[in-house]
N, C-alpha and C positions, 0 to 999 in steps of 0.2 A: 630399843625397838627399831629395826629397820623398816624403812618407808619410803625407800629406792633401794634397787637391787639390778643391773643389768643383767639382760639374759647371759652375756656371754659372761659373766663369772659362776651360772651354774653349770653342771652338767651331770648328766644322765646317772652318774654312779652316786651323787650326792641325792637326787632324787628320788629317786628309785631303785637304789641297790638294796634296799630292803634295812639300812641302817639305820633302827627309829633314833629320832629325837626325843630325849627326856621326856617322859609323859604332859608333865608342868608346861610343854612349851607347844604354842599353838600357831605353825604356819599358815597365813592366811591371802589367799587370791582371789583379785580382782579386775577386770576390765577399765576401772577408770580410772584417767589422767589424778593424780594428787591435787590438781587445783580445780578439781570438777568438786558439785556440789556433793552429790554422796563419795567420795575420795576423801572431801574433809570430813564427814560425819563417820566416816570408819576410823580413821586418824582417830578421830575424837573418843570413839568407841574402844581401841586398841588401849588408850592410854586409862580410862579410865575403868579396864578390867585390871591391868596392874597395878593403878592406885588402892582398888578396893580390896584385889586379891592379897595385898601387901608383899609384892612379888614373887607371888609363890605360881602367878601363871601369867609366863614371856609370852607377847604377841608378837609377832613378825611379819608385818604387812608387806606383803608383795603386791605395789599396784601396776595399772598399767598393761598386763595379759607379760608379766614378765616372768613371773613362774610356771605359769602353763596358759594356754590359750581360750579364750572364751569360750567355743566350741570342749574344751577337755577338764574345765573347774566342776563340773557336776560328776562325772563318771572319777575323776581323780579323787573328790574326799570321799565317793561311796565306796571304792576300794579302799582307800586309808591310806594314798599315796601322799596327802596332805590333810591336816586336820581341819581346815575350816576354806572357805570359799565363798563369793559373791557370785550372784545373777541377774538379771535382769528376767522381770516376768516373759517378754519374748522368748528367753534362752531354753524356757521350754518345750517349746513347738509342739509336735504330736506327744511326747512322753508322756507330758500330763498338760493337757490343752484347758483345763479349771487352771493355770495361773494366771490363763489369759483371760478371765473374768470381766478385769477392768476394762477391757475393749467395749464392752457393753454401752452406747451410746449416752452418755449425761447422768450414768449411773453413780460417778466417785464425781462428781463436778462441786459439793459441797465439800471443802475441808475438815469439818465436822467430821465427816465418816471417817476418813484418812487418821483423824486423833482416838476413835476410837477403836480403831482397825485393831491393833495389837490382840488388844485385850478381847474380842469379841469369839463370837462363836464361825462368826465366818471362817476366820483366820485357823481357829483351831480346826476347821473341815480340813483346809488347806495342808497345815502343819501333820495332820495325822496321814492325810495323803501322801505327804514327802515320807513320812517314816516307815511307808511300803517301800518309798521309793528307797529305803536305807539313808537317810538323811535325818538328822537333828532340828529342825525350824533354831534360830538363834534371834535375829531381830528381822522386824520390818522395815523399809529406808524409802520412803516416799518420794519420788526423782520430780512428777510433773502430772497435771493436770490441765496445763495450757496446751491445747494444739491450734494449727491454724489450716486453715484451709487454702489453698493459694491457685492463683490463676491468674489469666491474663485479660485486659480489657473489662471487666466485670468481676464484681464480688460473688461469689459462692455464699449466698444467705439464705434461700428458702427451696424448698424441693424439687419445685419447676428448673430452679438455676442447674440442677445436673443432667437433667435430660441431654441424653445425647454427650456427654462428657466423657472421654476416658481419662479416669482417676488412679493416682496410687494406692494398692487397696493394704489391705491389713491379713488379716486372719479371716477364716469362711465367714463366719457368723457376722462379721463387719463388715464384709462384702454385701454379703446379703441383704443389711439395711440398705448399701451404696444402687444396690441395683433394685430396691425398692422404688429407689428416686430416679431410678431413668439412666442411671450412669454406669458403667463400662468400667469395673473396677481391674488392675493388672498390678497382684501381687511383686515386690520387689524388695529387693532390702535399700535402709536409707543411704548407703552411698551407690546406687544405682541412679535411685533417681533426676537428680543434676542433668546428669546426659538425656534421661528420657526425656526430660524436661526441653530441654536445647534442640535436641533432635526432631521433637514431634511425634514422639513415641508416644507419650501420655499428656493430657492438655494441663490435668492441674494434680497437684497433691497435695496430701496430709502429713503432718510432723509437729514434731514438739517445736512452739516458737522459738527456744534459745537454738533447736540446732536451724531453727531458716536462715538462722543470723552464720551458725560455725559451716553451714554446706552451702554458702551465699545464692540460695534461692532465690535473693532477691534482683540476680542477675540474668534471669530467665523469666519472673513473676513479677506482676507489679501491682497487685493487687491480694490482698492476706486478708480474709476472717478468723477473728480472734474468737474458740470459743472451748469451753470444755466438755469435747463431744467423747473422750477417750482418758483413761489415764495407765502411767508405766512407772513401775517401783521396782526397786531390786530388794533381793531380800538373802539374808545372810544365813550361814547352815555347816553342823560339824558333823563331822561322822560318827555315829551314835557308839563304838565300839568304843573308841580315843576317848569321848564324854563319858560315857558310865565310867571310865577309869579316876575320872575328877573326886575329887569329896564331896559331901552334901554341898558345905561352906562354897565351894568354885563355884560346884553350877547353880548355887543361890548368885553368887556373883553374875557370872553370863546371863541369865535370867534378868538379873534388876538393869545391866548396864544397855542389852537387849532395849528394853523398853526406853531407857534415856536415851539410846541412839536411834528412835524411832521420833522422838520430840525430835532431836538435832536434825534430822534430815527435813522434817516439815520446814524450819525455819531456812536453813541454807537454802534449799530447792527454791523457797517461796522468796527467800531473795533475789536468787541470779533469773527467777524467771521475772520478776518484777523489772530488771535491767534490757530486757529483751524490745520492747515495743519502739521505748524511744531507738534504739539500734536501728531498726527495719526503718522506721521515719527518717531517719538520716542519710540511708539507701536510697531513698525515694521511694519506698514502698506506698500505695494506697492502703493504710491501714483501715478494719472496720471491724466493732465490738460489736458480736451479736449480740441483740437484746434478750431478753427473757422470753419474749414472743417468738422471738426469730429461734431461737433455742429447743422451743417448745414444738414448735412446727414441724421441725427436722426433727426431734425426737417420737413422735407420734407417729410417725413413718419409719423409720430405721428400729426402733424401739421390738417393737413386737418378732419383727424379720428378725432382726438378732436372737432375740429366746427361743424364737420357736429352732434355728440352726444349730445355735449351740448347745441345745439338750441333747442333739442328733451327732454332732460332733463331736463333742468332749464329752461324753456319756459320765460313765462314774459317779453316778446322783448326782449330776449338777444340777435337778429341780431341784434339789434341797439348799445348795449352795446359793442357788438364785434367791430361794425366800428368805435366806439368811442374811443374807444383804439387803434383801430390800427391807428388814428390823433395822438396819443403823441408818436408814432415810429420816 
């Protein structure tokens, strides 16, 4: 199984000259580093489709955006230029704006949901929506549910604290809660914000704790709430053309191996972000765990702004997506 590949030994005619690879063999791409937590749990996933399939189906991990680029792994396996691909629920923006679900304020903040995420009815809304999109669903990989809130001189704990703040924002419907609370939300992606940060572009932002540590946030912030207002998963997908070609016995395999790489990802994630806090403390960060109340607060206000935008936004029954999530509370 390969699990480094550099760009410069592919090229265009291996790629895409139209010369399949054995049916058996499933090239697969991704965005993340090998030593990031879902980079391990794909590794883990790869190997244990070959053990089960008793190598009758070769996985070839391409991590790292070495085989094609983040922006081109979704349009790449729906043509059938590769057979399989990773995302990150961001990576779908307007195509299909229900992956961005979990933005939904405090709504995945319980791990609970996340275990029973696979298997639920939610997921399957989801999975049958990709299979318009000409996409396979294959596994779910749980990245994070810790984000932090950051700022300068003061904690970001309760609604009054945004007034008046311009914040990193997210997606509309998350926005929408943000300007519920008084604050001046400015869309960016996360290596943008650093500068704005420095600059005075925007006073505070939102991100997953491990990356305040990997985009040293804490060299412009010096004050972080700890809370689980948002969560971001990636999730894995073949091209349904490549798959019906499998036998019953494969894609009983990808199916079962599917679901153990949906455990593996809870556990790695839920460790490297367990690693993150003391990091920021060592920065000098003022750290601070919202409480249950503090939590509740902000959700009572951001909570409803978000449903009522995202049924408006991401159309495609997402009332029904919405009730279906709120059955695994």
């Amino acid at each position: 199984m390969k699990t480094t590949i550099t760009a410069s030994l592919l090229s265009a005619s291996f790629l895409f000259s139209g010369t399949a690879l054995a049916a058996d063999t499933m090239r697969c791409a991704h965005q993340f580093p090998p030593t990031h937590s879902i980079g391990m749990a794909i590794d883990k996933w790869a190997k244990e489709i070959e053990a089960q399939s008793k190598g009758e189906l070769k996985v070839e991990v391409y991590p790292a955006n070495s085989l094609v680029s983040t922006k081109e792994v979704i349009p790449a396996v729906a043509k059938g230029d590769i057979e399989c691909g990773f995302a990150l629920n961001f990576g779908w923006g307007r195509t299909m704006p229900a992956m961005l679900v979990t933005t939904a304020p405090f709504a995945f903040s319980d791990m609970e949901v996340w275990k029973k995420w696979p298997t639920s009815e939610a997921a399957q809304f989801l999975e049958n929506k990709l299979e318009d999109k000409g996409l396979k669903n294959l596994t779910w990989m749980f990245q994070t549910n810790t984000s932090v809130l950051t700022s300068n001189g003061k904690h970001l704990k309760a609604p009054a604290d945004f007034q008046g703040i311009k914040i990193r924002g997210l997606v509309p419907p998350f926005n929408a809660g943000l300007e519920k609370m008084g604050a001046s939300p400015v869309s960016m992606s996360g290596g943008d914000v650093y500068q704005a940060l420095s600059t005075g572009v925007i006073d505070a932002a939102i991100t997953d704790i491990a990356a305040a540590v990997s985009r040293k946030y804490y060299e412009v912030q010096d004050h972080m709430t700890v809370l689980p207002i948002i969560s971001v998963y990636a999730h894995g997908f073949a091209n349904p053309r490549w798959y019906n070609t499998l036998s019953a016995e494969n894609r009983r395999v990808l199916d079962e191996a599917g679901l153990k790489a949906s455990e593996w990802a809870i556990e790695l994630s839920t460790e490297a972000m367990g690693q993150a806090p003391d990091q920021l403390r060592e920065k000098g960060v003022n750290l601070h765990f919202a409480s249950p109340e503090e939590q509740k607060a902000i959700a009572e206000v951001m909570l409803p702004a978000f449903n009522e935008s995202f049924s408006k936004w991401a159309g495609d029954d997402t009332d029904e997506l919405i009730e279906l999530i709120d059955k695994l509370q």
